[in-house]
MDAnalysis code that builds the backbone (N, CA, C; Angstrom):
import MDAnalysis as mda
import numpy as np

u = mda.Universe.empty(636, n_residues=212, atom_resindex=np.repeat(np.arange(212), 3), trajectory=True)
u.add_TopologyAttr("name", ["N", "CA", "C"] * 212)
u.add_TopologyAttr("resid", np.arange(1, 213))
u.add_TopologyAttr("resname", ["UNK", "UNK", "UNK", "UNK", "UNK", "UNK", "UNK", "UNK", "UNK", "UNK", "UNK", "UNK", "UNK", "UNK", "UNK", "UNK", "UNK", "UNK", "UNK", "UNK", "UNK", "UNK", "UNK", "UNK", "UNK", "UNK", "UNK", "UNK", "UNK", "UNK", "UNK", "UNK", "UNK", "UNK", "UNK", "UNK", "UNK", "UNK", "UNK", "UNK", "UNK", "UNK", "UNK", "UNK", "UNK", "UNK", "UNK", "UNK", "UNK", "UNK", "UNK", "UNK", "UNK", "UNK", "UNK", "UNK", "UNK", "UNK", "UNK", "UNK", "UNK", "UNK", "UNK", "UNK", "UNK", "UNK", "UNK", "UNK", "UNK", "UNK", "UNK", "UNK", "UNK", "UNK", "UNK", "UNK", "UNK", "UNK", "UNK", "UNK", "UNK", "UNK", "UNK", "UNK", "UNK", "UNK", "UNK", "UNK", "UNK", "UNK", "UNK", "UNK", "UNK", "UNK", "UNK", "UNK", "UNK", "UNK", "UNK", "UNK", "UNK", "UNK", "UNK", "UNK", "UNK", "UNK", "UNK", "UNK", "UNK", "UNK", "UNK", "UNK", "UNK", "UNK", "UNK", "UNK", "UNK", "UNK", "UNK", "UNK", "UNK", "UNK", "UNK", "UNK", "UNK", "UNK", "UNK", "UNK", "UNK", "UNK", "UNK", "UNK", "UNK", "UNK", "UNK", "UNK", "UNK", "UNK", "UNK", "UNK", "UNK", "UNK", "UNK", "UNK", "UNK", "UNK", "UNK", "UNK", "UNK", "UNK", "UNK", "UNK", "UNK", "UNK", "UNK", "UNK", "UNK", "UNK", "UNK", "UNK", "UNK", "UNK", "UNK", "UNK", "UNK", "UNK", "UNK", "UNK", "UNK", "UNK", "UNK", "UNK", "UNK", "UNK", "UNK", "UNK", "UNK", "UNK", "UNK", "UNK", "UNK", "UNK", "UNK", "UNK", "UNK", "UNK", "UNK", "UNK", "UNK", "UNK", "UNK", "UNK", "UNK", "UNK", "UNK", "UNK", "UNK", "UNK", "UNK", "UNK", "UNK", "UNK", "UNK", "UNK", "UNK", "UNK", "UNK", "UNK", "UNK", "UNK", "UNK", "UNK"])
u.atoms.positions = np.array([
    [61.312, -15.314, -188.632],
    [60.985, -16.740, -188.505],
    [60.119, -17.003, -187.266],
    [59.739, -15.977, -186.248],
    [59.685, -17.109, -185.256],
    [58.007, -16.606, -185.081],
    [57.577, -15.260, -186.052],
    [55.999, -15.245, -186.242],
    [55.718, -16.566, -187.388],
    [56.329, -17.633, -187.684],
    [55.865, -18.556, -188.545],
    [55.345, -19.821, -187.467],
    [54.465, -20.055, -188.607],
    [54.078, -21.459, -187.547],
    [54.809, -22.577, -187.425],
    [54.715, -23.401, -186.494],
    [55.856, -24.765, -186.552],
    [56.108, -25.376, -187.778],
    [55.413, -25.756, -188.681],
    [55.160, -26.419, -189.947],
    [55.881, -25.526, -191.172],
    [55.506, -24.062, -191.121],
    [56.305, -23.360, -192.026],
    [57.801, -23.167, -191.815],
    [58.004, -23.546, -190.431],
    [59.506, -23.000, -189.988],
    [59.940, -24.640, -190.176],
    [59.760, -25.477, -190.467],
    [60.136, -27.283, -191.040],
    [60.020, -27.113, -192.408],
    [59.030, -26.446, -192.982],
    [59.359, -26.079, -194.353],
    [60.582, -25.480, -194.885],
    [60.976, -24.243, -194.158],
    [62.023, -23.865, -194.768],
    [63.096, -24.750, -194.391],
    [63.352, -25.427, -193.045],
    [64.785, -25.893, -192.721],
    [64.923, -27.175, -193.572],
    [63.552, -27.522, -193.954],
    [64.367, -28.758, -195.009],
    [64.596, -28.044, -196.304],
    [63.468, -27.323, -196.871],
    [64.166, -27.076, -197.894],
    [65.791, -26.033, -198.057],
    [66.387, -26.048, -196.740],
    [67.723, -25.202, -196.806],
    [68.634, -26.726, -197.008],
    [68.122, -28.201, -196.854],
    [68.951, -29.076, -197.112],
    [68.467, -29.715, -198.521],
    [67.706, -29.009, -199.398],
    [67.382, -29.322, -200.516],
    [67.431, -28.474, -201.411],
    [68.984, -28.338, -202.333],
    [69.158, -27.192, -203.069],
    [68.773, -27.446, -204.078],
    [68.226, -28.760, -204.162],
    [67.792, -28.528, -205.977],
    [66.260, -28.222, -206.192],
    [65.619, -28.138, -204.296],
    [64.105, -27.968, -204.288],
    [63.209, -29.063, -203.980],
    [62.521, -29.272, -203.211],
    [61.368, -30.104, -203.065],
    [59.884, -29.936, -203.613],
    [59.096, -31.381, -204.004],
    [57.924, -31.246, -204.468],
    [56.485, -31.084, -203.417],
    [55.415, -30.445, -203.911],
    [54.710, -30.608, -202.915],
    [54.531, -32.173, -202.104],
    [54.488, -32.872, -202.878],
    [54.572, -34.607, -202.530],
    [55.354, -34.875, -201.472],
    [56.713, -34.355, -201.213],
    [57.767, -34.342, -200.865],
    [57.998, -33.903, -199.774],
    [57.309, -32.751, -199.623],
    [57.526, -31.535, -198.790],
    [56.213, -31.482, -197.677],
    [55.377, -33.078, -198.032],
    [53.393, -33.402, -196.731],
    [54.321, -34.156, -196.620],
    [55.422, -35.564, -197.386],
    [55.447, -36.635, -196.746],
    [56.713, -36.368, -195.283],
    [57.638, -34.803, -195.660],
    [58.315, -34.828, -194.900],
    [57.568, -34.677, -193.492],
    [56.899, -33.377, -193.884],
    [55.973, -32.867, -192.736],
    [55.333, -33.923, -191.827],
    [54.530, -34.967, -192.749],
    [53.525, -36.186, -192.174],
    [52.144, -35.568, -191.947],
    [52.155, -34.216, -192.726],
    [50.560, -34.160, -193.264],
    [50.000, -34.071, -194.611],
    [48.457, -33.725, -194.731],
    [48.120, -33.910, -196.042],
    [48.470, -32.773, -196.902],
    [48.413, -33.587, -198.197],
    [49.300, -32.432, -199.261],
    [48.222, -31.058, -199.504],
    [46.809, -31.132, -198.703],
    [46.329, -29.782, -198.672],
    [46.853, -28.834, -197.517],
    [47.184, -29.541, -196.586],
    [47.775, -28.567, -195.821],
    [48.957, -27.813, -195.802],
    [49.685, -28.838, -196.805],
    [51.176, -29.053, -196.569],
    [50.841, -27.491, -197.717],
    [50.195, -27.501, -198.868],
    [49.979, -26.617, -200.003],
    [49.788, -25.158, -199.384],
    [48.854, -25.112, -198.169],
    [48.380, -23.859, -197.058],
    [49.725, -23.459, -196.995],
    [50.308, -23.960, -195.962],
    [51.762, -23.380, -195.640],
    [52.988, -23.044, -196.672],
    [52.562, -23.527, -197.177],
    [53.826, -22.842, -198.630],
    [53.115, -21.752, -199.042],
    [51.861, -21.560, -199.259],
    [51.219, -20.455, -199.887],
    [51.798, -19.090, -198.624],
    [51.300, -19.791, -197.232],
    [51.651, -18.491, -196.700],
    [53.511, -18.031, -196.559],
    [54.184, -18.977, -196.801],
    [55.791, -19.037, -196.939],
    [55.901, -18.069, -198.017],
    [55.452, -18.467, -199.061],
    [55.796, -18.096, -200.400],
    [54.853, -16.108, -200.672],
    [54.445, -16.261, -199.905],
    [53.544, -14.807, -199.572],
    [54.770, -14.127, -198.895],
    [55.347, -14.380, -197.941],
    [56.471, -13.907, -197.379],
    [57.821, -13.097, -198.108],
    [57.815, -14.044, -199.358],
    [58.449, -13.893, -200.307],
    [59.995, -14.538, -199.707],
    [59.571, -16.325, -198.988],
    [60.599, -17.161, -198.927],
    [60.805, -18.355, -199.884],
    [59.880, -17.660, -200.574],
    [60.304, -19.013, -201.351],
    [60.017, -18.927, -203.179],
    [61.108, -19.511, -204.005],
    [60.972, -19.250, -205.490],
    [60.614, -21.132, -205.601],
    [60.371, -21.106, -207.243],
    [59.865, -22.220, -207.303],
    [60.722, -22.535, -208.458],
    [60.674, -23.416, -209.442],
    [61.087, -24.065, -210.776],
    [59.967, -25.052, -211.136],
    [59.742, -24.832, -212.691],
    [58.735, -26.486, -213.085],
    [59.405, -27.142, -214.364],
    [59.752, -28.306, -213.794],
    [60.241, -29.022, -214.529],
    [59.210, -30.399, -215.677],
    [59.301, -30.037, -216.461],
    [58.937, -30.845, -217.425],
    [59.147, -32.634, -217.699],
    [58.403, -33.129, -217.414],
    [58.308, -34.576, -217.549],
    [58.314, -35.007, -218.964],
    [58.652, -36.265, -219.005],
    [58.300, -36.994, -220.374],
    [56.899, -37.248, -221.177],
    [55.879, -36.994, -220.027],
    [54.636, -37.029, -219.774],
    [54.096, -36.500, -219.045],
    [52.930, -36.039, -219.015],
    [52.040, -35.493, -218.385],
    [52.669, -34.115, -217.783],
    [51.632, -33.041, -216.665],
    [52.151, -31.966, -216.268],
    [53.515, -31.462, -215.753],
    [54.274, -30.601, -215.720],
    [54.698, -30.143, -215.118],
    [55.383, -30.283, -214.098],
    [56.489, -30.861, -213.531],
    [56.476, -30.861, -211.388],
    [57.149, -29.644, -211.015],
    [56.619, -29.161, -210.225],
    [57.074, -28.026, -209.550],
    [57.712, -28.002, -208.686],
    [59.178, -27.727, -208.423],
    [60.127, -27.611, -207.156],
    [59.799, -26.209, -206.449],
    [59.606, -26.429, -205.361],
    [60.392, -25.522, -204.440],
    [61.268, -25.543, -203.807],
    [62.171, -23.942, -203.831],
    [63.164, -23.556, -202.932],
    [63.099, -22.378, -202.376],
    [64.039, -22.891, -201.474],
    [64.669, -20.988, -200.450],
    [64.909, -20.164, -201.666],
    [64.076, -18.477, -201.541],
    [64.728, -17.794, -202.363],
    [65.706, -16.920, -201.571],
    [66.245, -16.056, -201.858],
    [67.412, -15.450, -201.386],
    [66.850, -14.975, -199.992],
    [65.533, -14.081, -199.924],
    [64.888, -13.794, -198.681],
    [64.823, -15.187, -197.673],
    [64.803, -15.842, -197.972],
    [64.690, -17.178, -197.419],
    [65.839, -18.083, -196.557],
    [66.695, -17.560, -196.968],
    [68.032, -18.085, -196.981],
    [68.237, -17.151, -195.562],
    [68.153, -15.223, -195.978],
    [68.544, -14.589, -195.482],
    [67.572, -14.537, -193.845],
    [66.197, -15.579, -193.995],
    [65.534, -15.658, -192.975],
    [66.176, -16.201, -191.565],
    [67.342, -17.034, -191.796],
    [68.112, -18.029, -191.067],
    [68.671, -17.011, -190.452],
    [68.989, -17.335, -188.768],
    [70.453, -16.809, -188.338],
    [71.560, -16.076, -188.793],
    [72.468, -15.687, -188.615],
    [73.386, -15.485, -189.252],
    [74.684, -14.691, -187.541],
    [75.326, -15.125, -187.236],
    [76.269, -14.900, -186.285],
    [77.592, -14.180, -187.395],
    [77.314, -12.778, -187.399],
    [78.192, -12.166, -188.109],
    [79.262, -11.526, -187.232],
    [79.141, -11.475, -186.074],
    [79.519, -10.418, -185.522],
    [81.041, -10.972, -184.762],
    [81.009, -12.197, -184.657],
    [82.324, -12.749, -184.059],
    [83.377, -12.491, -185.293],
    [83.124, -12.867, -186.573],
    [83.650, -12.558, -187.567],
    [83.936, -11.153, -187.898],
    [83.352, -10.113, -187.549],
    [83.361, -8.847, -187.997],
    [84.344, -8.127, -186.651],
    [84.220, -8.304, -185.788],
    [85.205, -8.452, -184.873],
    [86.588, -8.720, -184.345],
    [86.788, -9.983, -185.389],
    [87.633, -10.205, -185.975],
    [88.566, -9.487, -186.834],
    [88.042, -9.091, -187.826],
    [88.493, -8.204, -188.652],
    [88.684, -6.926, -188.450],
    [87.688, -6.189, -187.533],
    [88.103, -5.075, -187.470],
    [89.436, -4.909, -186.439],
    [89.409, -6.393, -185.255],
    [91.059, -6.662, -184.708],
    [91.935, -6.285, -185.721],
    [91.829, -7.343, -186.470],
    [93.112, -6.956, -187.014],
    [93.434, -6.114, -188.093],
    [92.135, -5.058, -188.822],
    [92.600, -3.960, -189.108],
    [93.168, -3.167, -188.491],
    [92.506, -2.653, -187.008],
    [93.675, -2.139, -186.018],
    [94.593, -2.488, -186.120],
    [95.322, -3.308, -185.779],
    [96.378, -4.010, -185.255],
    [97.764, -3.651, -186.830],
    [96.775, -4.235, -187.611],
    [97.707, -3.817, -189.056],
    [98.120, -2.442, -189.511],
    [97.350, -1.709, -189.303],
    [97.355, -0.472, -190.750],
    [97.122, 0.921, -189.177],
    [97.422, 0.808, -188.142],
    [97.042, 1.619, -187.159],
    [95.877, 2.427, -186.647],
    [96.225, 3.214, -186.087],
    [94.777, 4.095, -185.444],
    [94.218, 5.072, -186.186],
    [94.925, 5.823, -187.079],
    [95.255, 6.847, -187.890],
    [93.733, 6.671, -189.220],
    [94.604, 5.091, -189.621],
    [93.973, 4.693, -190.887],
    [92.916, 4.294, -190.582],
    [92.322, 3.563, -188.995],
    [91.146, 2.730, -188.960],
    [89.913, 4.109, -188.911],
    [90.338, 5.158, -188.380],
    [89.699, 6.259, -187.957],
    [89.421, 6.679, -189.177],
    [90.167, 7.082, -190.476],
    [89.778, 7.480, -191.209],
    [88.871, 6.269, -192.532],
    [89.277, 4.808, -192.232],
    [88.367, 4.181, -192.993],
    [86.897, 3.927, -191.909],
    [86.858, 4.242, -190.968],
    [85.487, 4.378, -190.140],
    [84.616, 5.426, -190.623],
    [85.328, 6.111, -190.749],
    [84.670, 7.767, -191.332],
    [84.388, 7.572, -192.592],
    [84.686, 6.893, -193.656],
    [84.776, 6.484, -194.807],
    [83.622, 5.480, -195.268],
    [83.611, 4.752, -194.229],
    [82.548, 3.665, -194.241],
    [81.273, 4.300, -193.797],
    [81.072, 5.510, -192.449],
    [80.274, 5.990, -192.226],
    [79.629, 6.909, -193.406],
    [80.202, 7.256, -194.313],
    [79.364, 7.968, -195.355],
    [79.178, 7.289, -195.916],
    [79.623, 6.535, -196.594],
    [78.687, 5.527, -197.522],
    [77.592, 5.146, -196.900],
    [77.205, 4.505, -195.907],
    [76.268, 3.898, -195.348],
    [74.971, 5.005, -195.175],
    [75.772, 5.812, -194.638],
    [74.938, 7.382, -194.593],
    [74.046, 7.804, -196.152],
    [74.957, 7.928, -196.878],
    [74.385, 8.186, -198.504],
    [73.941, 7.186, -198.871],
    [73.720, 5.702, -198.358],
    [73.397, 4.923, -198.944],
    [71.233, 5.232, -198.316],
    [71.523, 5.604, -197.192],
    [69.927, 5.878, -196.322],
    [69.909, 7.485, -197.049],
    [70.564, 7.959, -197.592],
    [70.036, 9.282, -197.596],
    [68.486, 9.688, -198.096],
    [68.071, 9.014, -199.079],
    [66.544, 9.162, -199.610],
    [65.877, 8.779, -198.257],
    [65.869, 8.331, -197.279],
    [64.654, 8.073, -196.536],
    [64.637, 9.278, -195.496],
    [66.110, 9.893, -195.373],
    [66.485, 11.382, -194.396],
    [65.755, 12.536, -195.204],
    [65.904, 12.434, -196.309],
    [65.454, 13.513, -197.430],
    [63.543, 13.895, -197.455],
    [63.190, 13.035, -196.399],
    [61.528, 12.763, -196.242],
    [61.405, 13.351, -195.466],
    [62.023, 13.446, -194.395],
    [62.087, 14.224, -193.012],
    [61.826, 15.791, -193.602],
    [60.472, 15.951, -192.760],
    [60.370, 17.439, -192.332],
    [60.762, 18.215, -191.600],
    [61.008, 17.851, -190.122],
    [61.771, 18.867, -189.475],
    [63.268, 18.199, -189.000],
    [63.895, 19.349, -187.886],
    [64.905, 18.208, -187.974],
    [65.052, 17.430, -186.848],
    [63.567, 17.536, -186.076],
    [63.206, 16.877, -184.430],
    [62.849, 15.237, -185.766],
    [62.073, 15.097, -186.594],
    [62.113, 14.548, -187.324],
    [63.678, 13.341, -188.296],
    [64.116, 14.407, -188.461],
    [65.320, 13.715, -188.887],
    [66.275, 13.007, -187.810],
    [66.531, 13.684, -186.732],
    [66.869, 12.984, -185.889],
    [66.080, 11.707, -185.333],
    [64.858, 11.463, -185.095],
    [63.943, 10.362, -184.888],
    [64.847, 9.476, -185.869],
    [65.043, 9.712, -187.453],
    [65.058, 9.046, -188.007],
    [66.570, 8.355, -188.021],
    [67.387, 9.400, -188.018],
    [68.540, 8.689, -187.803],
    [68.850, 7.495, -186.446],
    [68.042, 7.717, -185.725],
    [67.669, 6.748, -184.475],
    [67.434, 5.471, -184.588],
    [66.441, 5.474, -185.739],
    [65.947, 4.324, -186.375],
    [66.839, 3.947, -187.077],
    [67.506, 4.572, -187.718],
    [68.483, 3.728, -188.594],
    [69.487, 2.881, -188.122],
    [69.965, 4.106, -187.080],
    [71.110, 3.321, -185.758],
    [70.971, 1.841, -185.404],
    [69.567, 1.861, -184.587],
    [68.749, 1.033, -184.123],
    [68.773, -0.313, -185.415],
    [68.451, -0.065, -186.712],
    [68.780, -1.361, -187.898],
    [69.980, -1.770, -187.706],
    [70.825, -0.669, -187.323],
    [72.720, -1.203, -187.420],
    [72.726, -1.794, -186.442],
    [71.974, -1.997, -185.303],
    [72.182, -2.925, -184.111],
    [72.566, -2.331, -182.803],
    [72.102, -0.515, -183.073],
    [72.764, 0.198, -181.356],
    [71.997, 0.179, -180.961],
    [70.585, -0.414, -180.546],
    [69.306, 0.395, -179.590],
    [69.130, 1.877, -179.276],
    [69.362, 2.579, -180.049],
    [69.403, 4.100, -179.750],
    [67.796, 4.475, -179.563],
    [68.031, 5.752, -178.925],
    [66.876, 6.311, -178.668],
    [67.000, 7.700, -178.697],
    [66.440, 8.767, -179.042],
    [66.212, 9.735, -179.724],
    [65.676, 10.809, -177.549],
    [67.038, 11.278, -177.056],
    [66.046, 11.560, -176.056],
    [65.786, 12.745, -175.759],
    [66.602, 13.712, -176.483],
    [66.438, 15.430, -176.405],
    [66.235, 15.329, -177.629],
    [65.512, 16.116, -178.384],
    [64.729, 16.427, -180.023],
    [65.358, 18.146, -180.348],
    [65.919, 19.344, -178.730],
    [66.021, 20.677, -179.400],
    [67.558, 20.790, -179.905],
    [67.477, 21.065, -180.712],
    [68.957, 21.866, -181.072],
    [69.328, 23.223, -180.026],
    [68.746, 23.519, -179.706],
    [69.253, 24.708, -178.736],
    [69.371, 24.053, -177.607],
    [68.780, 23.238, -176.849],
    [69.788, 22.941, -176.025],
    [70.918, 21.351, -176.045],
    [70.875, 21.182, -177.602],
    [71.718, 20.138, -177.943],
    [70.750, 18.859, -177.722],
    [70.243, 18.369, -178.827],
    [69.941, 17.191, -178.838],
    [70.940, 15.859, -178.741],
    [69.987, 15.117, -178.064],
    [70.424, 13.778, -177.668],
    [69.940, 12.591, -178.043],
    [71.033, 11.529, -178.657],
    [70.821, 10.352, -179.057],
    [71.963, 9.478, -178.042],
    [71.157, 8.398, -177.596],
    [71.542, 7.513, -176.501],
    [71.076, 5.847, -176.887],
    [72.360, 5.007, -177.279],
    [72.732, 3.698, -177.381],
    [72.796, 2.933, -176.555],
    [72.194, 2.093, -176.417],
    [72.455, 0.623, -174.929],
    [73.516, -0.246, -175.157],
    [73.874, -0.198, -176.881],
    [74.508, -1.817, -177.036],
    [75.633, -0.720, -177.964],
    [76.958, -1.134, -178.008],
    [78.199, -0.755, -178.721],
    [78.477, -2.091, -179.965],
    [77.851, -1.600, -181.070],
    [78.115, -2.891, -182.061],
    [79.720, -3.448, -182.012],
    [80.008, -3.296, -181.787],
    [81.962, -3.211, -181.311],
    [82.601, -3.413, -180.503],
    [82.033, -3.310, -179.235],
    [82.493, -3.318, -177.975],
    [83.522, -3.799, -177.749],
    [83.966, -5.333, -178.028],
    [84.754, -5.751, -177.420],
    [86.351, -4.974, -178.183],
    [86.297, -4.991, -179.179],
    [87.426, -4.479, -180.165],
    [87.462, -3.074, -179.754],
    [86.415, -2.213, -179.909],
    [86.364, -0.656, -179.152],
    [87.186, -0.181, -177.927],
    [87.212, -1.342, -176.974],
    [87.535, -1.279, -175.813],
    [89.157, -1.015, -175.996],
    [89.863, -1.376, -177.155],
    [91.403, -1.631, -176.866],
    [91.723, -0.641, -178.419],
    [90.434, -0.212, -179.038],
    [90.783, 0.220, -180.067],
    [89.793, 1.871, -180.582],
    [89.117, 2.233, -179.704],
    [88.691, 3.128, -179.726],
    [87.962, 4.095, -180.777],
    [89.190, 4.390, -181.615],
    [89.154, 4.882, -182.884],
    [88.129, 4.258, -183.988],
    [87.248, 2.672, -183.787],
    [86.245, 2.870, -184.286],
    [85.005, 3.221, -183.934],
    [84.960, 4.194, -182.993],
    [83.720, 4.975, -182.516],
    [83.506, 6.141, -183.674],
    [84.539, 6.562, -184.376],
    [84.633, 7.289, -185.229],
    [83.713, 7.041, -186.401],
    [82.924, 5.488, -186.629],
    [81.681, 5.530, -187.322],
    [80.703, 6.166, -187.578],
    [80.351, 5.931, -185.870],
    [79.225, 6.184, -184.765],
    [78.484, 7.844, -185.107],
    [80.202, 8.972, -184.899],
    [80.125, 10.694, -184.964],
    [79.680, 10.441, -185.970],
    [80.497, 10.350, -186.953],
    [80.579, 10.749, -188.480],
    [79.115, 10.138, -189.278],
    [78.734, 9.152, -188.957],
    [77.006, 8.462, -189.547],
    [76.294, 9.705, -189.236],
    [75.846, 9.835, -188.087],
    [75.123, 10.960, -187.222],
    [75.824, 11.984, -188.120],
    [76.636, 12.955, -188.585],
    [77.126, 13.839, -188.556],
    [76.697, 14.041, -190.108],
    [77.119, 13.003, -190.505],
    [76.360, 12.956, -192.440],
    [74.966, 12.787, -192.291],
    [74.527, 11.891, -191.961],
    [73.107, 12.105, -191.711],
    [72.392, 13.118, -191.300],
    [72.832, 13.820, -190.485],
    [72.141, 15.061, -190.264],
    [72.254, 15.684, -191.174],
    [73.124, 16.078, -192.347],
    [73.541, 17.023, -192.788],
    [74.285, 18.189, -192.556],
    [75.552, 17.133, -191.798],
    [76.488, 17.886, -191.189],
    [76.672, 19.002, -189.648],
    [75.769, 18.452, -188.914],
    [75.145, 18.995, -187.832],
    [76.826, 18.468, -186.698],
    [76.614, 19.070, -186.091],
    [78.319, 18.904, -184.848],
    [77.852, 17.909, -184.246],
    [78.430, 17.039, -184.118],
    [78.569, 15.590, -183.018],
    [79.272, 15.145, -182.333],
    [79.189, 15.430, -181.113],
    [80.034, 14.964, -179.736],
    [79.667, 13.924, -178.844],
    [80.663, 12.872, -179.132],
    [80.342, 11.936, -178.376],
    [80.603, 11.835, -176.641],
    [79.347, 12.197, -176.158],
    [79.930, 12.674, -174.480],
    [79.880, 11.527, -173.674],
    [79.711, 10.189, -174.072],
    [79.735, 9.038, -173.411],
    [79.699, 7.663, -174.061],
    [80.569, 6.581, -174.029],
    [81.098, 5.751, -174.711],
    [81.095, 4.538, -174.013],
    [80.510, 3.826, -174.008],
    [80.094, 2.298, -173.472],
    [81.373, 1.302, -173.327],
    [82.655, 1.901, -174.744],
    [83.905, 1.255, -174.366],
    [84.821, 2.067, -174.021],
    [84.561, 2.677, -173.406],
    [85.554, 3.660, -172.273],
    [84.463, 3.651, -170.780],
    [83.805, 2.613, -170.904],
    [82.987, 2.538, -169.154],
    [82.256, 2.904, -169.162],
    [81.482, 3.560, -170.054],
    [80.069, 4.494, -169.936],
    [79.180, 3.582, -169.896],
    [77.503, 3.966, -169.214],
    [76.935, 2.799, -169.134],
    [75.959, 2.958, -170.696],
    [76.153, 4.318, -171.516],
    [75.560, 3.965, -173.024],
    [76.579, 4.743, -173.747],
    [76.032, 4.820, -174.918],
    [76.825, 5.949, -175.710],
    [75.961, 7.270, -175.892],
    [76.323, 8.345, -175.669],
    [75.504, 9.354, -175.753],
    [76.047, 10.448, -176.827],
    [75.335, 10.708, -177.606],
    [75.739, 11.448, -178.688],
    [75.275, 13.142, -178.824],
    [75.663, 14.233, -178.454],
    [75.126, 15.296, -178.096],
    [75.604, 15.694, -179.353],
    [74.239, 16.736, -179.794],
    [73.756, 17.208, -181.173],
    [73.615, 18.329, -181.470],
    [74.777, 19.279, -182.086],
    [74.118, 20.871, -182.176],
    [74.769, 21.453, -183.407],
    [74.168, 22.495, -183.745],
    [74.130, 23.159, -184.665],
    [75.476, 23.841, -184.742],
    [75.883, 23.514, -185.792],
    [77.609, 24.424, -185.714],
    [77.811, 25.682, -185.531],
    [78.669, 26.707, -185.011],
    [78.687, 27.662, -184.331],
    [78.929, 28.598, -185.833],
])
């Protein structure tokens, strides 16, 4: 949203209070410009792929065409997931113990893992694959960075931000994501976590080697 221009980013927030869709008519008089301009900015919205349309049929004459948020559109907004997810993973701890959260962390980490596996499967080497698992990290929200590439002397991947932190801190056992992502992703490569952001570390550091 925030490479959009002022006018496109008023486009979408009204039409998020108009679920049945607004007309171009509708959508200059909100703005308070002309309906050629108002037409510019939906074109480049709708290029984005924020926006679906509907045309509804009159008693007469053409067509009117609604627009709305399409799902990309929707998903353009904010979204504060993380107080909520936080939440929950509290009180999975808290419920079902350390035992079980460790092993549904590990559980969750392969899926997610097999779910990226076609884009690991591109990777040519494995200074390569590691880059990539970096990047992926980095989508999940760790800032990782890729900072030793050899397997002989143990490659290194290093996190700024603990998606977890605050829950990590008293609950530990979901760092067990973190190994096990890295560990499927590689294709089973050894993963030791030698520094942990919720045990005081100032990142998470993930040391990388080839099984003995």
């Amino acid at each position: 949203m925030q490479s959009l221009h002022a006018n496109q980013k008023k486009i979408l927030e009204y039409l998020l209070t108009q679920p049945d869709g607004a007309t171009l008519d509708e959508i200059a008089d909100h703005l308070e410009i002309t309906k050629t301009a108002a037409k510019e900015h939906l074109i480049k919205v709708e290029g984005l792929g924020f926006l679906s349309y509907r045309d509804v049929k009159g008693s007469v004459g053409r067509p009117r065409r609604y627009y709305l948020l399409s799902q990309e559109g929707h998903e353009a907004f904010p979204r504060q997931y993380s107080w909520l997810s936080n939440i929950i993973l509290e009180f999975l701890a808290e419920d079902v113990g350390a035992a079980s959260v460790s092993k549904m962390m590990e559980r969750l980490a392969v899926r997610v893992a097999e779910s990226m596996k076609p884009r690991f499967e591109k990777t040519g080497s494995t200074a390569e694959l590691l880059s990539e698992i970096a990047k992926a990290l980095n989508e999940l929200g760790y800032r990782a960075t890729l900072k030793q590439r050899d397997l002989r002397k143990g490659a290194v991947i290093e996190a700024t931000n603990c998606v977890y932190h605050t829950v990590a801190k008293a609950h530990p056992e979901l760092c067990k994501f973190d190994t096990k992502f890295i560990e499927k992703s590689s294709g089973g490569l050894n993963v030791k976590l030698e520094s942990c952001i919720a045990r005081g570390g100032s990142v998470c550091r993930f040391c990388i080697r080839k099984n003995p």
